[in-house]
N, C-alpha and C positions, 0 to 999 in steps of 0.2 A: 504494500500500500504506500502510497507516495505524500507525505508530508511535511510540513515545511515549518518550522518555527516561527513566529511573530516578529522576533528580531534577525530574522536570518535574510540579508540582504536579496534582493531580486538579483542582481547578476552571477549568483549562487548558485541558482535554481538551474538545472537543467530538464528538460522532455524527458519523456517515460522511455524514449528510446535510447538519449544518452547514458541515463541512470541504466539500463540495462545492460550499457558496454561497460559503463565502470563498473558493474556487478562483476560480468566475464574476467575484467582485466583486474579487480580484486582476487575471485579464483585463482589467477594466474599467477599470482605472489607477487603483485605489483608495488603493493606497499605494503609488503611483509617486512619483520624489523629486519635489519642489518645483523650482520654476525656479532657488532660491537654491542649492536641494543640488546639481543640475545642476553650477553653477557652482566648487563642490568638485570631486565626483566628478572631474571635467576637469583636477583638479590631484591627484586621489590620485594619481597614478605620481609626480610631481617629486618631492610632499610626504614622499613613501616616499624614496624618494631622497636625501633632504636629513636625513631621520633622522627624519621624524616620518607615524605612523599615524594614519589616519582609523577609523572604525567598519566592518564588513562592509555596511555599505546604501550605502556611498559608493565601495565596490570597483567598478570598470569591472567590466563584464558581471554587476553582483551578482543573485543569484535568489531569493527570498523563502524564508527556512526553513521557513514553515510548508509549502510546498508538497510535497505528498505523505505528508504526517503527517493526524493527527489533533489539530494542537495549533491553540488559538484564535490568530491573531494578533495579537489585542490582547495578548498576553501574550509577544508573542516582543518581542526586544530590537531585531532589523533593521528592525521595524515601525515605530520611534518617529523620528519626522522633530525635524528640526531647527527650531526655532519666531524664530531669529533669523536676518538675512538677511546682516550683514553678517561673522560670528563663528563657529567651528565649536571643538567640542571635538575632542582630538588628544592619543595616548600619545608621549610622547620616547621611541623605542626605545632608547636608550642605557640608561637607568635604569629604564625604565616610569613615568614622573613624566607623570600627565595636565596638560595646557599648553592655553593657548586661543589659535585662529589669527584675525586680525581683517587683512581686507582695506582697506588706507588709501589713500588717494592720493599722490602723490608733491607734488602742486601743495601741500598745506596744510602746518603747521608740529609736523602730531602726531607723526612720526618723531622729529623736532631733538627735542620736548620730552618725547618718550618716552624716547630716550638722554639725553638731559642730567640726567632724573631718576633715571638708571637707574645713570650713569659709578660707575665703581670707588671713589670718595672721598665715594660718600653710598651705596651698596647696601646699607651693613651699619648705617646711622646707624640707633637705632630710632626715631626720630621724625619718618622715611623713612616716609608712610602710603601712596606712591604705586604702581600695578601696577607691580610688575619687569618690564622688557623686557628679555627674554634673547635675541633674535635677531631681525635684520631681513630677510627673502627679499623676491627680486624676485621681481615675480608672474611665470612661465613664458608668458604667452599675451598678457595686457595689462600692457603696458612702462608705461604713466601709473601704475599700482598697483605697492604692495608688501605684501606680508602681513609682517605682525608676531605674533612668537611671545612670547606672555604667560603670565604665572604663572597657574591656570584658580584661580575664584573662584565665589562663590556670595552670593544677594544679604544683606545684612546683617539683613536680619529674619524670614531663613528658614532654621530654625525662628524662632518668633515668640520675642522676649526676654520673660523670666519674671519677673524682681525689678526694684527698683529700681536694685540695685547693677547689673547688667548695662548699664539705659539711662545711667548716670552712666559705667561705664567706657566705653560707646559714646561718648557726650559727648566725654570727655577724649581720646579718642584722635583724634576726626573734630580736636577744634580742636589737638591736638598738630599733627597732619597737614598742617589748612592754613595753620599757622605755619610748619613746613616749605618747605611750597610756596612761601610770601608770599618768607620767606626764601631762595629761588629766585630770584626775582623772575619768578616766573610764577602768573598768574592763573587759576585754572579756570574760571570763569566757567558752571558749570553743575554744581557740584555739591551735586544734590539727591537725592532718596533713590535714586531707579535708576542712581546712580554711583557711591554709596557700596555696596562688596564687603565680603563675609568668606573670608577662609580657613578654611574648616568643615571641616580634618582633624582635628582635635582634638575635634571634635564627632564625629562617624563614623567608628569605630574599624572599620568591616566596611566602610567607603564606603559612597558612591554614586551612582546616574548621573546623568551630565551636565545629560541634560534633563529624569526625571522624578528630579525630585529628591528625593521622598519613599520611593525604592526602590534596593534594591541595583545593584550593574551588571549584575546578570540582567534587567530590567526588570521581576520578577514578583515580588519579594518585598519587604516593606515594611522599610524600614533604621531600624536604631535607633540613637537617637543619645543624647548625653549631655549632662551641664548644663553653660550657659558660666560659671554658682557659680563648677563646681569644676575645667570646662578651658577655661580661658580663653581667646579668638581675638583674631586682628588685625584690624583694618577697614583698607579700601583705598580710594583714591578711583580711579575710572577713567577712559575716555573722554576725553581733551584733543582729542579733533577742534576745538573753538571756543576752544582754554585760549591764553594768550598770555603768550608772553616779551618783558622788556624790559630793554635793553643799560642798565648802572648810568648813572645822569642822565639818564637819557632819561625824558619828561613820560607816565608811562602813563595812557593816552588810548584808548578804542577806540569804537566805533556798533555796534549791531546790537540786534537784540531775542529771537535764538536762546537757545535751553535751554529747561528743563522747565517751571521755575519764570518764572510772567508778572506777578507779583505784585508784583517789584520796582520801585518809580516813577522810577530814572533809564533802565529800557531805553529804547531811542531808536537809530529808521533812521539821522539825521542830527545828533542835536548828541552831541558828546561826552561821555564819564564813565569816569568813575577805574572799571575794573573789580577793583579788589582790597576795595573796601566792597561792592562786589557778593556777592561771593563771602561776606562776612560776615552779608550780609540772609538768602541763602541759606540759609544754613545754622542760623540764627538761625528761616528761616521751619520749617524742617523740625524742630528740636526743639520746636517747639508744635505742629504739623500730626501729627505724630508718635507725640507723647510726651505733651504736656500736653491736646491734645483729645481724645486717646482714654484716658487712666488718668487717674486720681486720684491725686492723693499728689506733685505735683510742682510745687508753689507756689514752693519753693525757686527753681525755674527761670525766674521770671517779670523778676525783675529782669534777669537776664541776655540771655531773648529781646528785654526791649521796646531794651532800648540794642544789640543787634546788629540788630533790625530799626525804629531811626528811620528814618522819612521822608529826609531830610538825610543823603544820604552822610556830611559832613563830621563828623555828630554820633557815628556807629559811631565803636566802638573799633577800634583795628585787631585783627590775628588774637592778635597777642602779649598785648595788653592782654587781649581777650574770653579768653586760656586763662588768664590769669592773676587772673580775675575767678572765673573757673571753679575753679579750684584753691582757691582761700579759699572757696566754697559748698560745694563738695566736702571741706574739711577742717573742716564745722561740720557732717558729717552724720553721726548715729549709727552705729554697726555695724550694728544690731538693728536698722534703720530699710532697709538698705543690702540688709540679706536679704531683704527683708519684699516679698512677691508684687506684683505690678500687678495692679492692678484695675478693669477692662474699665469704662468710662462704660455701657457695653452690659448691662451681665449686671442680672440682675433681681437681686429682693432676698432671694428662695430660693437662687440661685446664690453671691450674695454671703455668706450665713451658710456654705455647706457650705466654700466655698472658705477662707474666713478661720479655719474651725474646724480645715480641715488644713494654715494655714499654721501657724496658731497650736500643733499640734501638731509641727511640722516644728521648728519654731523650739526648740522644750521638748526634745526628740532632742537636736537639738544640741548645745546648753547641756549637757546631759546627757553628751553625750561629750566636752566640752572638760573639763567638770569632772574627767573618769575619767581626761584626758592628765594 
């Protein structure tokens, strides 16, 4: 029988004979979970159990909502698989606080370094940039694993940053961060842009989902969100599966050539290197790959990128010096400069008149209502 909810959008809806192929091409195991979801689902009861809820697609025995409606399933929400393999979004029943679950090994050192960043006597420091880890579970089936329960995030440049002032306060807070961290005496050693998070509630005052992130938690409507001008977010660094701690006097020394970034010229299988100038190249490579090959307007930046990404370990600054390099750039830049839009190396020269004409009226508003406070 074919019907339809009261809130469920008309371009939703399909004919009795679409509904009949997405029956077939459900048969078919069209949106059957993934081998990774699999590997949930098999833990929704613990996970339930321990206080924390998965989605309706990951329920043992779940059954497709669209079946026996008229609704398209590209538009229902049990439709939408999970696109990461090792990571699943998840409600704390307690509060309803969406949380993210990440399956880790026991053998590496991301537990130790996700608690040690996490202990009671730095949770609340704000220059703490690291994922909170609020609970460690053993995995119920494989004993070598543990799932860790994380604060859920969303990536830092989605939505894309608008002004200038937004990629400056990005700046400031990545290298507040990994002064933090340095000051840890733990190394990231792979923090590049797909480990850099934001907390986007403050942007999404309606939410939204997990994984289609540009729509509410219905999966069918499009979510709006707000400028980070005027509400401001945190960045986070995530991921320490390769990050390393070292006991005070101890010679930090490590090998490997893992992470995102390959660009760095001390990685090395076999000879050693100081991975805390690593982490400075990084980050150093990412505000130009970033920021300055794609916008205009960010020359100020250049002294800064070329001495966090020397050649020469030895010649970086370390994390404290480079934020504090960063802070006097940052306190020689206009207000009015700090508002002022980014501007696409991309967009042609029609795009660039329309757009600067409504910055430049955005900016005349303003002024306008400062003058009236």
């Amino acid at each position: 029988m074919n019907v339809s909810e009261p809130n469920f959008p008309f371009y939703a809806v399909c004919s009795p004979e679409q509904a009949e192929r997405f029956r077939e091409r459900t048969e078919e195991g069209l949106w059957d979970l993934l081998a990774w979801e699999v590997f949930w689902r098999e833990r929704y009861d613990y996970l339930q159990s321990r206080g924390y809820l998965l989605r309706p697609r990951f329920r043992p025995g779940w059954t497709p909502s669209w079946l026996g409606t008229n609704h398209n399933p590209h538009y229902c929400e049990d439709s939408i698989c999970s696109m990461l393999s090792e990571v699943i979004d998840s409600t704390r029943l307690s509060d309803g606080t969406r949380v993210m679950l990440k399956t880790v090994s026991h053998l590496g050192d991301e537990i130790a370094i996700g608690r040690l960043l996490s202990r009671d006597d730095v949770a609340n420091d704000p220059t703490n940039h690291c994922v909170p880890i609020f609970q460690v579970l053993q995995d119920p089936i494989d004993k070598s694993k543990a799932i860790i329960v994380m604060k859920y995030l969303r990536p830092f440049n989605d939505p894309e940053l608008r002004t200038i002032g937004e990629v400056v306060d990005c700046i400031a807070q990545t290298l507040e961060g990994i002064s933090f961290l340095h000051r840890q005496r733990v190394a990231h050693r792979d923090c590049a842009a797909a480990n850099i998070m934001m907390d986007g509630e403050p942007l999404f005052p309606q939410g939204h989902h997990p994984v289609q992130l540009d729509y509410l938690e219905d999966g069918m409507h499009y979510a709006p969100y707000l400028s980070r001008q005027d509400h401001p977010v945190k960045y986070y660094f995530i991921d320490f599966g390769i990050s390393s701690y070292f006991d005070p006097g101890v010679n930090p020394l490590v090998v490997g050539t893992q992470g995102r970034d390959k660009e760095p010229p001390e990685l090395d299988n076999h000879r050693p290197y100081n991975p805390f100038p690593l982490d400075i190249f990084i980050l150093g490579n990412l505000y130009r790959t970033e920021f300055v090959e794609k916008y205009y307007g960010f020359e100020f930046l250049q002294p800064l990128i070329s001495s966090m990404t020397q050649r020469e370990p030895q010649e970086r600054p370390t994390a404290e010096a480079a934020h504090s390099m960063f802070r006097e750039i940052q306190a020689g830049l206009a207000e009015s400069t700090l508002r002022w839009r980014l501007r696409s190396r991309k967009e042609s020269v029609p795009e660039r008149v329309v757009y600067d004409t409504v910055a430049v009226a955005r900016e005349g508003i303003y002024k306008i209502k400062h003058m009236i406070k």
